[in-house]
C-alpha positions in Angstrom: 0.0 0.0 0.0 2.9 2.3 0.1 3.7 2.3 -3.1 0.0 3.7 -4.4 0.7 7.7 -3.5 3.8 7.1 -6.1 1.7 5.1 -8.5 -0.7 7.5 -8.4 2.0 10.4 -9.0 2.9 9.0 -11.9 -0.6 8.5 -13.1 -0.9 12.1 -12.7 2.1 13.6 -14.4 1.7 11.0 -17.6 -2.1 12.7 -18.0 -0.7 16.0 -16.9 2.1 15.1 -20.3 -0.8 14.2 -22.4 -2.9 17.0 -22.0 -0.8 19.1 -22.5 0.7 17.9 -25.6 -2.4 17.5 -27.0 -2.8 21.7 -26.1 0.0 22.4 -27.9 -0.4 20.2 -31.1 -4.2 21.8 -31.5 -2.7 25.2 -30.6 -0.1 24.6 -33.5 -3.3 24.0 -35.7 -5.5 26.8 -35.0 -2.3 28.8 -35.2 -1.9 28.1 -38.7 -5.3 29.0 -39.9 -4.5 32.0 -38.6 -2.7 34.0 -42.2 -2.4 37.6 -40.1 -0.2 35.4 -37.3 1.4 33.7 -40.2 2.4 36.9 -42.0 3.6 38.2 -38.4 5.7 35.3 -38.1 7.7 35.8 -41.5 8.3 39.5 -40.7 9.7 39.0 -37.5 11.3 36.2 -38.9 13.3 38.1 -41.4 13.4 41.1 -38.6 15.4 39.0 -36.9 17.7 37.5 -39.4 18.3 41.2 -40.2 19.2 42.1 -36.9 21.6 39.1 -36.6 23.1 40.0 -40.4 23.6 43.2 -39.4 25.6 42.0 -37.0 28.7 41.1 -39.0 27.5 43.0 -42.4 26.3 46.5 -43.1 26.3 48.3 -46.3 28.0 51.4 -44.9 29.8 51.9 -40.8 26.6 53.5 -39.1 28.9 56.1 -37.7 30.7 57.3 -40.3 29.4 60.6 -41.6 29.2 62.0 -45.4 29.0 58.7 -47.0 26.4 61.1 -49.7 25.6 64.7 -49.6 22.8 65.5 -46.6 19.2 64.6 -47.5 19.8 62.6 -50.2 16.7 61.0 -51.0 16.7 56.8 -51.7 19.2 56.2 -54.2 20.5 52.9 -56.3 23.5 53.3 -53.6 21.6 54.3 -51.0 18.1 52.6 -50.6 16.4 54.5 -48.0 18.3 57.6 -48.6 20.9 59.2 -46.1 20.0 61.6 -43.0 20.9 64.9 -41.8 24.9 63.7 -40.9 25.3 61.9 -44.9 24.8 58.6 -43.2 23.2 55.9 -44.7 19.6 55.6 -43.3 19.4 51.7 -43.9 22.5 51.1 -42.6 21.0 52.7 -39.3 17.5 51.2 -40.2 19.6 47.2 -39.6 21.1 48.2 -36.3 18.1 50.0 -35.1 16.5 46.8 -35.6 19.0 45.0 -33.3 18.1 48.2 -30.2 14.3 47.5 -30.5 14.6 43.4 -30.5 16.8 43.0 -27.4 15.0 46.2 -25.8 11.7 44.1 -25.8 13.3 40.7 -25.7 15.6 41.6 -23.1 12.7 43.6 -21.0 10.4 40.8 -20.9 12.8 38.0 -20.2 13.5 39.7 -17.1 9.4 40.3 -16.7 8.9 36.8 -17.0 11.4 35.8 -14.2 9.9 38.0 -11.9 6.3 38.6 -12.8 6.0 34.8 -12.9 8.2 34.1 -9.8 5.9 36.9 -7.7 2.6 35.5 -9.5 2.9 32.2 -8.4 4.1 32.7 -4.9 1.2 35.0 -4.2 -1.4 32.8 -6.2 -0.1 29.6 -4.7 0.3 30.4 -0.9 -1.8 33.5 -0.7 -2.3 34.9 2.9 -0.2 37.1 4.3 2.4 36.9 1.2 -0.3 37.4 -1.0 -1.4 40.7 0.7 2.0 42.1 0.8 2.5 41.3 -2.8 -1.0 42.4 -4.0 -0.4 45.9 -2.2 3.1 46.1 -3.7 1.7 45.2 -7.5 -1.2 48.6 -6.2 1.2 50.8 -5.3 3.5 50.5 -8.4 0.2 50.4 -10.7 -0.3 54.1 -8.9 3.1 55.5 -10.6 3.0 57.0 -13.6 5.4 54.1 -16.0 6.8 56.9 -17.9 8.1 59.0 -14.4 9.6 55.7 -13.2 11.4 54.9 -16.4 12.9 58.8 -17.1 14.0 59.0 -13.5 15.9 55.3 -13.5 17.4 56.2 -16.5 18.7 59.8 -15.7 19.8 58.0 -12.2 21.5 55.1 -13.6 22.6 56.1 -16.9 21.7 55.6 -20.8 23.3 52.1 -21.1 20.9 49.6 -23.1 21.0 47.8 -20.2 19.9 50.5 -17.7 16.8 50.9 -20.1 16.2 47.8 -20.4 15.8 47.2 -17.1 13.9 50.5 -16.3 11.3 49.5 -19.2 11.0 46.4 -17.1 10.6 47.6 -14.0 7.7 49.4 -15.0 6.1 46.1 -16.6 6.8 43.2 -13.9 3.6 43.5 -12.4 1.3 43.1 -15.6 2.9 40.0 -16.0 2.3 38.7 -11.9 -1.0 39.7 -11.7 -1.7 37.5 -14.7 0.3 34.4 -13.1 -1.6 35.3 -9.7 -4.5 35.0 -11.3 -4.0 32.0 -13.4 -2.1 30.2 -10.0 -5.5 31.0 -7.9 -7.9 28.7 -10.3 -5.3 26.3 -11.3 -3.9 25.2 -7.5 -8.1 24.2 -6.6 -7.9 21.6 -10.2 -8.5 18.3 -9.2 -5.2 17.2 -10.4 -3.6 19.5 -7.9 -5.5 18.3 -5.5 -4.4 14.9 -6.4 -0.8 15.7 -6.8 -1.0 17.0 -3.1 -3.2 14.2 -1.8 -0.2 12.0 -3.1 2.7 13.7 -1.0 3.9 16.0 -3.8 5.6 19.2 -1.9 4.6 22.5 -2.6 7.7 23.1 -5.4 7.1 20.2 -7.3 3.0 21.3 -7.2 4.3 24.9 -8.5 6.8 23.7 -11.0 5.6 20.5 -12.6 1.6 21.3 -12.6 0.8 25.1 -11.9 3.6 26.8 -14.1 3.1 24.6 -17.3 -0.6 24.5 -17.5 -0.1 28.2 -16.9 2.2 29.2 -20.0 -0.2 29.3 -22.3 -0.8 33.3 -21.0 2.5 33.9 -20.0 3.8 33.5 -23.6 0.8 35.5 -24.6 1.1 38.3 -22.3 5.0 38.2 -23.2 4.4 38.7 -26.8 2.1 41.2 -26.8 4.8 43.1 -24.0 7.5 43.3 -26.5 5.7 46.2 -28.5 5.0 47.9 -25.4 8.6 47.7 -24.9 9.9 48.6 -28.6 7.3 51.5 -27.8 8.6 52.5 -24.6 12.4 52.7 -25.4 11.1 54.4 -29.0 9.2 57.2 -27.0 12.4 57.4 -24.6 14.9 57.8 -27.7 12.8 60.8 -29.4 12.8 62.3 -26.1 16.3 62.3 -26.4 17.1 59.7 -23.1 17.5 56.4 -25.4 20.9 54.4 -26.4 23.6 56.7 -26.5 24.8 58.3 -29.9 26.0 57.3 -32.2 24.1 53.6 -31.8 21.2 54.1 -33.9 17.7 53.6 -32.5 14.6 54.2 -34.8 13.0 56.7 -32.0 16.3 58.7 -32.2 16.6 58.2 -36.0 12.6 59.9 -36.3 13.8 62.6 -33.8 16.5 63.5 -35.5 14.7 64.0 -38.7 11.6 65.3 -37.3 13.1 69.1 -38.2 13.7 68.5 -41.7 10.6 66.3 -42.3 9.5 68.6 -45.5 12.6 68.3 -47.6 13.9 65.2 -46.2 10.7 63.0 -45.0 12.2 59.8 -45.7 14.6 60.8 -42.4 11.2 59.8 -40.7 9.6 57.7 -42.3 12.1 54.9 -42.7 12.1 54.4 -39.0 8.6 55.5 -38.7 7.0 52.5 -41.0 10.0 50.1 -39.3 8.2 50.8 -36.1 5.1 50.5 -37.4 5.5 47.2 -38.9 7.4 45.9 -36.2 4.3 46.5 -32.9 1.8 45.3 -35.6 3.6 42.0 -36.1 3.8 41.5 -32.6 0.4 42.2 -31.5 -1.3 40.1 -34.6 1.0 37.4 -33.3 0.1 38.1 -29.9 -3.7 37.9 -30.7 -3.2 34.7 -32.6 -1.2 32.8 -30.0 -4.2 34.2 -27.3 -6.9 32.9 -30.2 -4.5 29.0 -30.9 -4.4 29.1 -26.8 -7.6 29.6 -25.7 -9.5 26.2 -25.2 -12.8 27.7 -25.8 -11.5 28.8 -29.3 -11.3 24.9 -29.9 -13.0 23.7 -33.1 
């Protein structure tokens, strides 16, 4: 009789495998009747490979200044045209894309680690830890973002890093709410209940039966937090407080040419249209992942 509680552990984790392969597989299908998150998928797929080709290839040094006389419009030589410096604006266009991907890839890898560390603690033991928490997440939702951000940056410094990390800091608690919330229905499920019932710790209960059946919503509410990031570090480069010159960063790259806009519009809208593309990718895949997730979409 002993041995039952691990008989029945096992039980549990091979149904617990199961389902949630068979999530993922029908996920996978819905996902791919889905042509705006297919579309999104093949831009920031070749976003990407730009970013990473850009890497060890550019057609001009981003830096270097009077590659063609100011203003230039697009040329055969010049694609998108040069800026107010004579630098080539595609050039800066590749390595802005490498600024905006690890600004919102960087910002929510560090949301994810903490939002989903603080969102399952709370969710899970609730109490007195889930007060505390709860009244921590309040407080920070009472701060304006955009102070928080501007005043850790012009503390710390303009690093990539330090913006990173100020983006996030402002973003964390988006992300534990949602685990909170997710850890509150999932630790009453009868397979917790079983998995506890058979001797399983609290860890193992978090780790191997709350925090997968919760990623579904994690990876949706990361995806749709990278825009909100690109945004965010955009909005802080046109104010001026972005990646330090001369890095290129498309929210620096429309500020700069905001004051020439009439003779020179392609200054702005290179970046401008990057940007653009860029969130809407995100979000459609975002709102496709939620669709392919969602068990009541399930047809």
């Amino acid at each position: 009789m002993a041995a039952l509680p691990g008989i029945a552990q096992e039980v549990i984790d091979e149904t617990l495998a199961h389902e949630q392969t068979s999530l993922w597989g029908d996920a996978w299908r819905r996902l791919r009747r889905n042509r705006l998150a297919l579309v999104a998928t093949v831009f920031l797929t070749l976003l990407i490979l730009m970013a990473i080709v850009a890497q060890f290839w550019t057609p001009y040094s981003y830096f270097v200044e009077g590659v063609a006389p100011i203003y230039q419009g697009p040329t055969a030589q010049h694609l998108l045209g040069v800026d107010d410096l004579g630098r080539d604006v595609l050039t800066r266009i590749m390595l802005g894309a490498q600024v905006s991907l690890k600004v919102g890839i960087g910002t929510q890898i560090i949301v994810i680690i903490v939002g989903v560390v603080v969102g399952l603690l709370a969710g899970f033991y609730r109490g007195f830890l889930d007060t505390i928490i709860s009244t921590v997440i309040n407080i920070f939702y009472g701060i304006p973002d955009l102070l928080v951000a501007l005043t850790l940056v012009l503390l710390l410094g303009r690093s990539l890093g330090i913006i990173i990390f100020a983006i996030a800091f402002t973003q964390w608690m988006n992300m534990a709410r949602l685990v909170r919330g997710q850890t509150l229905q999932l630790r009453e499920r009868e397979f917790v209940e079983a998995a506890r019932s058979g001797g399983a710790k609290a860890n193992r209960i978090i780790f191997r039966h709350i925090l997968p059946n919760a990623l579904g919503p994690i990876i949706v509410q990361a995806t749709i937090g990278v825009p909100m990031a690109i945004l965010f570090e955009a909005f802080l480069s046109f104010l001026g407080l972005g990646v330090p010159p001369p890095t290129p960063s498309w929210g620096a790259m429309a500020a700069d040419g905001f004051h020439a806009i009439r003779i020179a519009p392609h200054i702005v809208l290179a970046p401008a249209i990057a940007l653009s593309f860029t969130l809407m990718a995100f979000n459609f895949l975002g709102d496709g992942l939620r669709d392919a997730l969602d068990p009541r979409q399930k047809r």
